[in-house]
C-alpha positions as a LaTeX table, in Angstrom:
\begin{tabular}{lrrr}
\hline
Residue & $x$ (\AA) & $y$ (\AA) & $z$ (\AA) \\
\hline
Unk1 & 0.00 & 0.00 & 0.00 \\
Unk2 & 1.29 & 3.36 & $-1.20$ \\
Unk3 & 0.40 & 6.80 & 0.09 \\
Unk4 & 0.36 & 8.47 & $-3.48$ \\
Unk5 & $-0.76$ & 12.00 & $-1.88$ \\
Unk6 & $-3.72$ & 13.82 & $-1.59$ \\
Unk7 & $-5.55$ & 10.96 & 0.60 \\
Unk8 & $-4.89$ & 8.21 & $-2.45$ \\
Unk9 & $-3.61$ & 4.86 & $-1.40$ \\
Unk10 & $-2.50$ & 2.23 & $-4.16$ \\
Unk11 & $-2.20$ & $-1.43$ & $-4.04$ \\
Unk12 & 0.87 & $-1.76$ & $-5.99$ \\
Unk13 & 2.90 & $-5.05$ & $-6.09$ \\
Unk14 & 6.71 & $-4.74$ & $-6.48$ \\
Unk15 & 8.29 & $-8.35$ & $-7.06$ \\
Unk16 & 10.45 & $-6.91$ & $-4.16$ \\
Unk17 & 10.24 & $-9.49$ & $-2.22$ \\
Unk18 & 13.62 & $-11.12$ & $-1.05$ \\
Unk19 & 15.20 & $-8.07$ & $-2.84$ \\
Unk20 & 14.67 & $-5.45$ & $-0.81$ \\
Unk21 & 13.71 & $-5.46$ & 3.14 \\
Unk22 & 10.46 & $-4.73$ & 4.12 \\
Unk23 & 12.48 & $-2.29$ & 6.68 \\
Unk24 & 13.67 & $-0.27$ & 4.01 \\
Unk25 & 10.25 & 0.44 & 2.39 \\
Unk26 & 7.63 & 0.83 & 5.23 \\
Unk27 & 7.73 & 4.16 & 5.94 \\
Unk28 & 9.89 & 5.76 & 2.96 \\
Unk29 & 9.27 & 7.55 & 0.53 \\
Unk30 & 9.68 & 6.02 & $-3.44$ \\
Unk31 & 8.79 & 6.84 & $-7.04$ \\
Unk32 & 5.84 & 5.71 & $-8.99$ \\
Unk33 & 4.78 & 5.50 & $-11.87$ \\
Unk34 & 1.04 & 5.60 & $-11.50$ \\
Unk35 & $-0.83$ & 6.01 & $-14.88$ \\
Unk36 & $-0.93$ & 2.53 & $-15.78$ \\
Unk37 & $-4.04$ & 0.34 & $-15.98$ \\
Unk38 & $-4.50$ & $-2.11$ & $-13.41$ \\
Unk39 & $-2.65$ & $-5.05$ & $-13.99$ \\
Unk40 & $-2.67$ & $-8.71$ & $-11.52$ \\
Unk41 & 0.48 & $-9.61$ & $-10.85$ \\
Unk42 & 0.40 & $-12.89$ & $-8.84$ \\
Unk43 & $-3.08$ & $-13.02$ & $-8.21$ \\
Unk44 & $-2.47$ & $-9.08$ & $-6.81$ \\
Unk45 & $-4.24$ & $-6.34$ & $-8.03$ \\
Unk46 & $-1.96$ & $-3.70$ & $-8.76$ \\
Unk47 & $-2.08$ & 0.20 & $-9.39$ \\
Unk48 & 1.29 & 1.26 & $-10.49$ \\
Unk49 & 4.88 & 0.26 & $-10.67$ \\
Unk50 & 7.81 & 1.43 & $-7.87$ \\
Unk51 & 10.90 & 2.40 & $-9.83$ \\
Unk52 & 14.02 & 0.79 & $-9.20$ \\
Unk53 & 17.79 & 0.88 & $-9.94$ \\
Unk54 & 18.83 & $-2.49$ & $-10.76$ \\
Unk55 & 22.11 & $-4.32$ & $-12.16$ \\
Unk56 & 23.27 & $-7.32$ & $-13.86$ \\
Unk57 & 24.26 & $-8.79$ & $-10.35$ \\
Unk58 & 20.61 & $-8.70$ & $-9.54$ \\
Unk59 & 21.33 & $-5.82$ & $-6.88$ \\
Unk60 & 18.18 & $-3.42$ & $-6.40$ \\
Unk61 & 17.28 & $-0.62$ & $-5.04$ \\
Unk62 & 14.45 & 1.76 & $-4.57$ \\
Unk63 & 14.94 & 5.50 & $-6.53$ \\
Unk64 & 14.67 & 7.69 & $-3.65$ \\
Unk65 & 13.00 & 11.38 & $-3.90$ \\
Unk66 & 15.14 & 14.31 & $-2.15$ \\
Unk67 & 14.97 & 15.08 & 0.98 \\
Unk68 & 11.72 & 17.21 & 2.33 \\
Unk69 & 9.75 & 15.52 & $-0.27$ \\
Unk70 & 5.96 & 14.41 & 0.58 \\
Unk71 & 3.73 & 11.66 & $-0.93$ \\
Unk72 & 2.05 & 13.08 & $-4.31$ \\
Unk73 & 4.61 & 15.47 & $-4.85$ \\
Unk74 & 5.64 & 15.09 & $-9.24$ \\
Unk75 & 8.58 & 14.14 & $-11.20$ \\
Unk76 & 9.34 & 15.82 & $-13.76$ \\
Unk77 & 12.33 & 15.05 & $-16.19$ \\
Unk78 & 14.69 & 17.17 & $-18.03$ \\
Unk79 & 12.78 & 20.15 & $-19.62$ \\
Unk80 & 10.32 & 17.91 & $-20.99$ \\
Unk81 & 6.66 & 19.20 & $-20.48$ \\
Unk82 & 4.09 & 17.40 & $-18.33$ \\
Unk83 & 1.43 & 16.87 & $-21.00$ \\
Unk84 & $-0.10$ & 13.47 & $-21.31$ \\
Unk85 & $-1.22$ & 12.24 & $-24.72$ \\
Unk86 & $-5.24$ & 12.06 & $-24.27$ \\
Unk87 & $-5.18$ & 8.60 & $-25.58$ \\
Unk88 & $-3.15$ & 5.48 & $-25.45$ \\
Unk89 & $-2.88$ & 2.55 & $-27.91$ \\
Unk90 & $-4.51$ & 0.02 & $-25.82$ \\
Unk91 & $-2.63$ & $-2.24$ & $-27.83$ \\
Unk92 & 1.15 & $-0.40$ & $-27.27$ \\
Unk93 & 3.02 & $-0.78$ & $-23.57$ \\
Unk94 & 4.34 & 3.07 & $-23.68$ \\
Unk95 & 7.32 & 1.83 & $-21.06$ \\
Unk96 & 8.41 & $-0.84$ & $-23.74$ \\
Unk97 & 9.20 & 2.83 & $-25.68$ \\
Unk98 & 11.31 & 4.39 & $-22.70$ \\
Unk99 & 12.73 & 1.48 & $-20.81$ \\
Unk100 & 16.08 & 1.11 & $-22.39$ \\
Unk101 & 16.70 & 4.89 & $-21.68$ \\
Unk102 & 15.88 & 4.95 & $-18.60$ \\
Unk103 & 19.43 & 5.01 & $-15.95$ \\
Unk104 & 21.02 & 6.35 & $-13.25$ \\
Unk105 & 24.70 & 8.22 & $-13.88$ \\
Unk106 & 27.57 & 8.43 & $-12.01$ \\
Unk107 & 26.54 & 10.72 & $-9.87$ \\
Unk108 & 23.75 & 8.41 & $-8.38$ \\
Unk109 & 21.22 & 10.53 & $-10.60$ \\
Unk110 & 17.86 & 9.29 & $-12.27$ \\
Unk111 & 18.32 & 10.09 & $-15.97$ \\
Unk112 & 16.16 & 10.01 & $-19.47$ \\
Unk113 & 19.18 & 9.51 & $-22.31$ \\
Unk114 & 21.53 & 10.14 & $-20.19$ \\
Unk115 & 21.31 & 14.14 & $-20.07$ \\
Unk116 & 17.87 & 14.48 & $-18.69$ \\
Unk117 & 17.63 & 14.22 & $-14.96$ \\
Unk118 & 14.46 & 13.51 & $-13.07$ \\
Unk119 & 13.39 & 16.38 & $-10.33$ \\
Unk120 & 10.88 & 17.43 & $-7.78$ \\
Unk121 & 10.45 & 20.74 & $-6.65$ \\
Unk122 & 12.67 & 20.11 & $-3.89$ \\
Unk123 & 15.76 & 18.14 & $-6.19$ \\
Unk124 & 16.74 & 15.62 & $-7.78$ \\
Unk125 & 15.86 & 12.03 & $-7.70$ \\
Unk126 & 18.93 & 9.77 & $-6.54$ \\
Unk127 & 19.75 & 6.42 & $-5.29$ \\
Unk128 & 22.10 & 5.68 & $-2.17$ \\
Unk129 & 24.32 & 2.85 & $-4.05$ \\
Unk130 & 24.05 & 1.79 & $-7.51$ \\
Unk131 & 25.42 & 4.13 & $-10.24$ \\
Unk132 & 25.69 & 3.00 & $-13.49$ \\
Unk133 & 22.66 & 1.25 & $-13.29$ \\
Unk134 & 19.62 & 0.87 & $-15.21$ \\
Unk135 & 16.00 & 1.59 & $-13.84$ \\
Unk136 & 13.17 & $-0.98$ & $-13.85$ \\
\hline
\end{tabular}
């Protein structure tokens, strides 16, 4: 269960478990990506997908919004503007379209191709460990 903001709680399953401590979630804040249809995974209902940083070695790790952030609060990334196409293809996964550009730098720093790096209105969206990684 998610706090999204705004008095919205999502069921949203991870595949986290094992991965990542239950410790390390409850609690914390993460990043969503919440305009996805509902989709059972495992039998689970579920409204969204947490975004990870993930490598080869099958290390993982939640993306982690800066510090004074608050449930609801948007990502936005590079100077790209927050206008939704009023349609999807029901047929087309738009994430198959973005996945493979999707990392985090050197720095520790959530990027689109590699030169567009996600914010809040407080900063940027980081991870504690894995740079060079990929997110998922």
């Amino acid at each position: 269960m998610i706090d999204m903001g705004n008095g919205e709680i999502r069921k949203i399953a991870s595949g986290l478990k094992g991965k990542v401590p239950i410790e390390n979630l409850k609690d914390s804040l993460v990043v969503v990506l919440c305009n996805l249809k509902e989709r059972t995974l495992k039998g689970w209902p579920s409204h969204g997908m947490l975004l990870c940083a993930s490598k080869e070695d099958g290390s993982i790790e939640p993306l982690k919004p800066p510090m004074g952030s608050e449930p609801g609060d948007l990502v936005s990334i590079g100077d790209f503007p927050r206008t939704p196409v009023p349609e999807l293809n029901p047929k087309k996964n738009p994430w198959d379209d973005v996945k493979n550009e999707l990392t985090v730098d050197a720095f520790k720093v959530a990027q689109y191709k590699k030169e567009n790096p996600w914010t809040t209105p407080r900063g940027k969206i980081t991870v504690d460990k894995l740079d060079n990684s990929v997110i998922s």
